[in-house]
N, C-alpha and C positions, 0 to 999 in steps of 0.2 A: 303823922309826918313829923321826921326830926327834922330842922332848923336851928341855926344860930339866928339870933336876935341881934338887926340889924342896928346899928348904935350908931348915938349923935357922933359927929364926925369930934375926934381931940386936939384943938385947936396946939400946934405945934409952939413946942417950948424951944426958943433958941437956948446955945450956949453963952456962955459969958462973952465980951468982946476979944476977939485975936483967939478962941478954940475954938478949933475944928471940930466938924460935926462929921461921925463917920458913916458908914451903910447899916441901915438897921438889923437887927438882928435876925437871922435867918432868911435872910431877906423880904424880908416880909414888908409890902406897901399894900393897904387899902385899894382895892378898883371901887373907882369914882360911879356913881350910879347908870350913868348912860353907856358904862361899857354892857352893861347886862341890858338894858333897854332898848337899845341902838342895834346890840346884837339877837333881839328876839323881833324886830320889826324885819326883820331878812331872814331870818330862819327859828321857825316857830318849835321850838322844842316840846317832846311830849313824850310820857311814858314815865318811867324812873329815871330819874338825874344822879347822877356822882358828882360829889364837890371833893376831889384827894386834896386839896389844899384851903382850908375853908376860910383862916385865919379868924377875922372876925364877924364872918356871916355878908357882906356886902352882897356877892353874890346869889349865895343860897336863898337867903331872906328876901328877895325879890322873886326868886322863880317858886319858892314857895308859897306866893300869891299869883304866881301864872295859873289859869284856869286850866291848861295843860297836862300840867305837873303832877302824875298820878302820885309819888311817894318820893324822898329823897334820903341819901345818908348821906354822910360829912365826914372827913378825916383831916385832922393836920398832924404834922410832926410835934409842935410844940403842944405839950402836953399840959399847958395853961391854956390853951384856945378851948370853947367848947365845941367839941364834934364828937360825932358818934365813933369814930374810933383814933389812936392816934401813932399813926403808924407811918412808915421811912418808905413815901410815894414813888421815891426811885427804884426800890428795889422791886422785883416782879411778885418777892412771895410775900410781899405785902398785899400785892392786888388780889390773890388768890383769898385771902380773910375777907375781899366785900363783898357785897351784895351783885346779882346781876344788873343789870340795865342798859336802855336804851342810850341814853348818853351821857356822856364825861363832860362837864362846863366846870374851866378852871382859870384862874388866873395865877401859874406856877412861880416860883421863882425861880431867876433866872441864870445866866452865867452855867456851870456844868451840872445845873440839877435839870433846868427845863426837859432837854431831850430823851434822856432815859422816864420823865413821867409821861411826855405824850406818846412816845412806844410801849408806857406799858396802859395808857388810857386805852388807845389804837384797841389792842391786841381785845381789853375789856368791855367796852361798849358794842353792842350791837348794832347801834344806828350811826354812832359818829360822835363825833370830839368837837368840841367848841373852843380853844383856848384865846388867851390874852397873852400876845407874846412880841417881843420887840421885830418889829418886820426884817430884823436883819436875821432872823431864824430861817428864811429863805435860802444864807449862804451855804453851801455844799459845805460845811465842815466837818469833819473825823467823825464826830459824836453823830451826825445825825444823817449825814450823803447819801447813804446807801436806803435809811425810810423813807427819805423824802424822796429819792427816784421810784423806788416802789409803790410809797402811797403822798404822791404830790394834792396838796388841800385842793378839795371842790371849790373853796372860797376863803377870798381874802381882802377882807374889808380893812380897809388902811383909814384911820382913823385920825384927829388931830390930836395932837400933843395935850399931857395932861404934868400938871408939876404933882410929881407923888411927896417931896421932899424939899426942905431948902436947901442953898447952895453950901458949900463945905464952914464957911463963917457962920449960919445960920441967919443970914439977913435979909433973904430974898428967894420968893419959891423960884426953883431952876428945872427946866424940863434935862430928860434922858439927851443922848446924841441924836440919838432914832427914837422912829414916834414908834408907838403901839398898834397894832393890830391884830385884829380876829380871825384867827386861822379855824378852819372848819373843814373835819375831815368827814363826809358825809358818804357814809359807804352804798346809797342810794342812787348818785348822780353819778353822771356820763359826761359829764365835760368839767372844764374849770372857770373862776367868774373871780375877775378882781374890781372891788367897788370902793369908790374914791367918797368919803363923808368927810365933805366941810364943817366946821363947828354951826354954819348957819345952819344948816338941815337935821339938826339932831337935837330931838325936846328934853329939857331938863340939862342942858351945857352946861360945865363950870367947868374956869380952868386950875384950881387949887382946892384943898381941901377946904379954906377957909371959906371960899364961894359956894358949898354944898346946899346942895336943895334938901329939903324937910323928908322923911323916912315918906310923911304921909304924900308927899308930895310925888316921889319916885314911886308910889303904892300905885299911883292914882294915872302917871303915866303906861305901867303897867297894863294896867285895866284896859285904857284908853285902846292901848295896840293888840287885846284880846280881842276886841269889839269891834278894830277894823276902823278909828277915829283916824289912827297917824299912821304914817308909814307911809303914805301914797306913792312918796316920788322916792 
């Protein structure tokens, strides 16, 4: 099994006083560890996994301790990330170079790249798509109207707000306008399920990067929700 290796979180360098801090580069922000944790206590993924956006492993390096988790590839665009391949997720004859598999768990970036990767995740997984994506992807817009009437998510866990970033001065972590959520296209199920998770019901919470729980510590809630500890309610 290929993985990226999950790394200590990089505690954020502001800029000097009075410069602005802009969008990172390709947009790329770290998913905080209970989006992968939070989203495997509601839907247990299993089989071969796709990460098309890997960044720095956040993702992958937890499900690649899912007991699940038969085999994984990895891709990002940036060609400094390690992943098993590094190719342009929007495009469709990019997905034609991966691997098969059951399912796509991604946290894409967002603005005009998201939709064209979960239509070409859609089109590649057998079992269903897992994404991380700002709940206003919901909106019927140009880019994506016509997949989301066709294949509207099995489930969509709305989740609370995380600060990926500081504010544009760099003095204070700022959440998005809209919070994030887990859209999951499960080409299994028969109906649809929208699940509301407070911060208090979800193990291993932080709201910044600076608050991050320990590698070994998201290992071990992992485990936890193989074996049927968490998740109850």
């Amino acid at each position: 099994m290929t993985v990226a290796q999950l790394l200590t979180p990089q505690l954020y360098s502001p800029k000097s006083t009075g410069e602005t801090v802009g969008r990172h580069p390709l947009n790329f922000y770290e998913s905080p560890s209970w989006f992968t944790t939070e989203l495997l206590c509601h839907v247990p993924l299993s089989g071969v996994i796709g990460e098309p956006c890997v960044g720095m492993g956040a993702i992958a390096s937890l499900l690649s301790v899912w007991p699940y988790t038969k085999q994984m590839w990895t891709n990002d665009i940036d060609p400094h990330k390690p992943a098993d391949y590094h190719l342009d997720a929007t495009l469709s004859e990019s997905w034609a170079k991966f691997p098969d598999c059951e399912w796509i768990c991604t946290n894409p970036p967002y603005s005009e790249f998201a939709a064209p990767i979960i239509r070409n995740a859609y089109q590649k997984a057998r079992v269903g798509v897992a994404a991380f994506l700002l709940t206003s992807f919901l909106e019927p817009c140009d880019d994506r109207a016509d997949f989301l009437q066709q294949h509207p998510p099995s489930l969509v866990l709305i989740l609370p707000r995380f600060c990926f970033r500081k504010d544009k001065r760099g003095t204070r972590w700022a959440t998005d306008n809209v919070t994030i959520s887990c859209f999951v296209w499960d080409k299994r199920a028969t109906g649809q399920q929208i699940i509301i998770r407070p911060k208090s019901a979800i193990a291993g919470f932080y709201k910044n990067p600076e608050q991050a729980i320990s590698r070994e510590r998201a290992e071990e809630i992992v485990q936890a929700i193989a074996k049927g500890e968490l998740c109850n309610n």
